[in-house]
N, C-alpha and C positions, 0 to 999 in steps of 0.2 A: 504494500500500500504506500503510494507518496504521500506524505505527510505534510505535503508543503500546501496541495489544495486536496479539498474534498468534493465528490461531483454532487450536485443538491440533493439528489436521491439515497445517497450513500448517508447526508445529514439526517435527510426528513423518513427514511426506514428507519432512524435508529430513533429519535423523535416520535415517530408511532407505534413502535414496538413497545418502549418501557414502561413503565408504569411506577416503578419504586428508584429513586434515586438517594443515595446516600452521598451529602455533601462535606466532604474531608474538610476541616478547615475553616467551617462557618465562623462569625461573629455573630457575637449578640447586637452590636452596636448597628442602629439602621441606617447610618450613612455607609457603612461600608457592600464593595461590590458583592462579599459574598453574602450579605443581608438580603438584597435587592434581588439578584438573580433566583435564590431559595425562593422570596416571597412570590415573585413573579411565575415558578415554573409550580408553585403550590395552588395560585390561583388557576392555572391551567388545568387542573386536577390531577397533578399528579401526588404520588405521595411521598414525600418529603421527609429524610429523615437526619437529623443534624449530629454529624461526628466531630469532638473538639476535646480532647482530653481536661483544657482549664474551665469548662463548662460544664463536664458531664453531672447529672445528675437533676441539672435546671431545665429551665424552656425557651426556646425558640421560635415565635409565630405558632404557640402550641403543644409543640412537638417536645418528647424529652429527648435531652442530649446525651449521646455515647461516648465513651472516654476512646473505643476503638472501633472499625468494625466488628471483628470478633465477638461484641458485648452485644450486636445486633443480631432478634430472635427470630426476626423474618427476611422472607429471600428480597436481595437485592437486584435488582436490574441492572441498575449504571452505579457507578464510584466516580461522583467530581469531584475532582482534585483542586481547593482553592490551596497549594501549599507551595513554596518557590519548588522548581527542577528538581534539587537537588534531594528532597523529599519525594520526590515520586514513586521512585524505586521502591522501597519501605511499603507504601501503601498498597503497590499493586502485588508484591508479593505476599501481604494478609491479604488481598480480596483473590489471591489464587487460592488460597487457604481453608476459603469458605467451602462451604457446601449445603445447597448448593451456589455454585461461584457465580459472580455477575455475569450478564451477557459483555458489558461496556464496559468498559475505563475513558471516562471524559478529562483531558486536562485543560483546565480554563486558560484565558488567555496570558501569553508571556512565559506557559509553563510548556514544556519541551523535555522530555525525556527518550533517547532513542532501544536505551538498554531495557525501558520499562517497557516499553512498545513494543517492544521486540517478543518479549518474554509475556507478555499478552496476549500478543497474535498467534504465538507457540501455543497459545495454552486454548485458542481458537474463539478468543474473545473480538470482538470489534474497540479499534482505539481512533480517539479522535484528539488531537495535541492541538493546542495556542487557538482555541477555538471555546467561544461561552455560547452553552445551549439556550440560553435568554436572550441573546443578542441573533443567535440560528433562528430561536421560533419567532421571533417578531420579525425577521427577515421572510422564512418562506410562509410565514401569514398574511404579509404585508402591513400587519400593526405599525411594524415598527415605522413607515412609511405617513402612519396620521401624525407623529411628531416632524414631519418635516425633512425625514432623511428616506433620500434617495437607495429602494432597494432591489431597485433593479427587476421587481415583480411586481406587473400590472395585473388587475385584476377587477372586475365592472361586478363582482359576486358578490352579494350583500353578506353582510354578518348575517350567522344562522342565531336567531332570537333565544336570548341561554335564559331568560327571564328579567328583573328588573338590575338596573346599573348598566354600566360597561361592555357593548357586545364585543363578540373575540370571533375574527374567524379561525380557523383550522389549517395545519399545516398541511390538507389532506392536498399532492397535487391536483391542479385545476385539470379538468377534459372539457373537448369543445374546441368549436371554433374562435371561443373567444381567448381560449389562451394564450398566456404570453411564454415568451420559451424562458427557462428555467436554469438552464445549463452555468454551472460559473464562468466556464470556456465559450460559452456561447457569445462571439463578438456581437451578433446583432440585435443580443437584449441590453446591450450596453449605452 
């Protein structure tokens, strides 16, 4: 797998498959990224589970917090990694450990590890490096596009009405003719 881009399919399969992600690394504090991203992919429904050793025991948007994975009772999905490079390794060899093991190893952005990737992929997991799954789904949703930034994904498909507040559309690729192409290599959605 090149590591360097991922094709949007390759993003939004692993994005629809999960369902349980455990976040290495969270803050309690809601300015920070790993606050924000948690909150955001929790409101999406997915379920959220907060890993932080100087935390464990408190709450997080709800959730009580693990000192490791291992201390975690149910099966994980994905392991995002908010923790620098040089931690990654560590992490990913306890979530080979588990059982049953994640499908995913996400490392957020600016984190880069090739040895852990490696020994991920061996282990026949999907890994996705310097890449934030809150920053992924508000891109192939086109959310992220009502603030103002340009994502590259057009799309005339209404939000599907989730009930009152904030509609969300879904990362589910569009079909049709009105779709925009999707491709990150694709020059002509650029």
């Amino acid at each position: 797998m090149d590591h360097d881009t991922y094709p949007d399919s390759y993003i939004r399969g692993i994005l629809n498959a999960v369902k349980t992600i455990a976040v290495v690394g969270i803050s309690p504090k809601d300015n920070r990224p790993s606050y924000f991203a948690f909150k955001y992919l929790q409101e999406r429904g997915y379920r959220m589970i907060p890993v932080n050793p100087g935390q464990a025991g408190r709450k997080i948007m709800g959730q009580t917090v693990y000192a490791k994975l291992a201390d975690i009772t149910e099966s994980i999905d994905m392991v995002d990694i908010f923790r620098s490079s040089e931690h990654a390794l560590p992490i990913v060899q306890e979530a080979l450990a588990l059982s049953p093991r994640p499908q995913v190893i996400w490392m957020q952005l600016s984190v880069r590890n090739d040895e852990a990737a490696r020994l991920a992929e061996e282990a026949g997991l999907k890994v996705v490096m310097n890449r934030c799954p809150k920053i992924e789904y508000g891109r192939l949703s086109s959310e992220i596009s009502w603030i103002g930034v340009n994502s590259r994904t057009l799309s005339s498909k209404r939000a599907v009405p989730l009930g009152k507040g904030v509609q969300r559309l879904s990362i589910e690729e569009r079909a049709g003719p009105t779709a925009a192409p999707t491709g990150n290599n694709d020059k002509s959605s650029r």
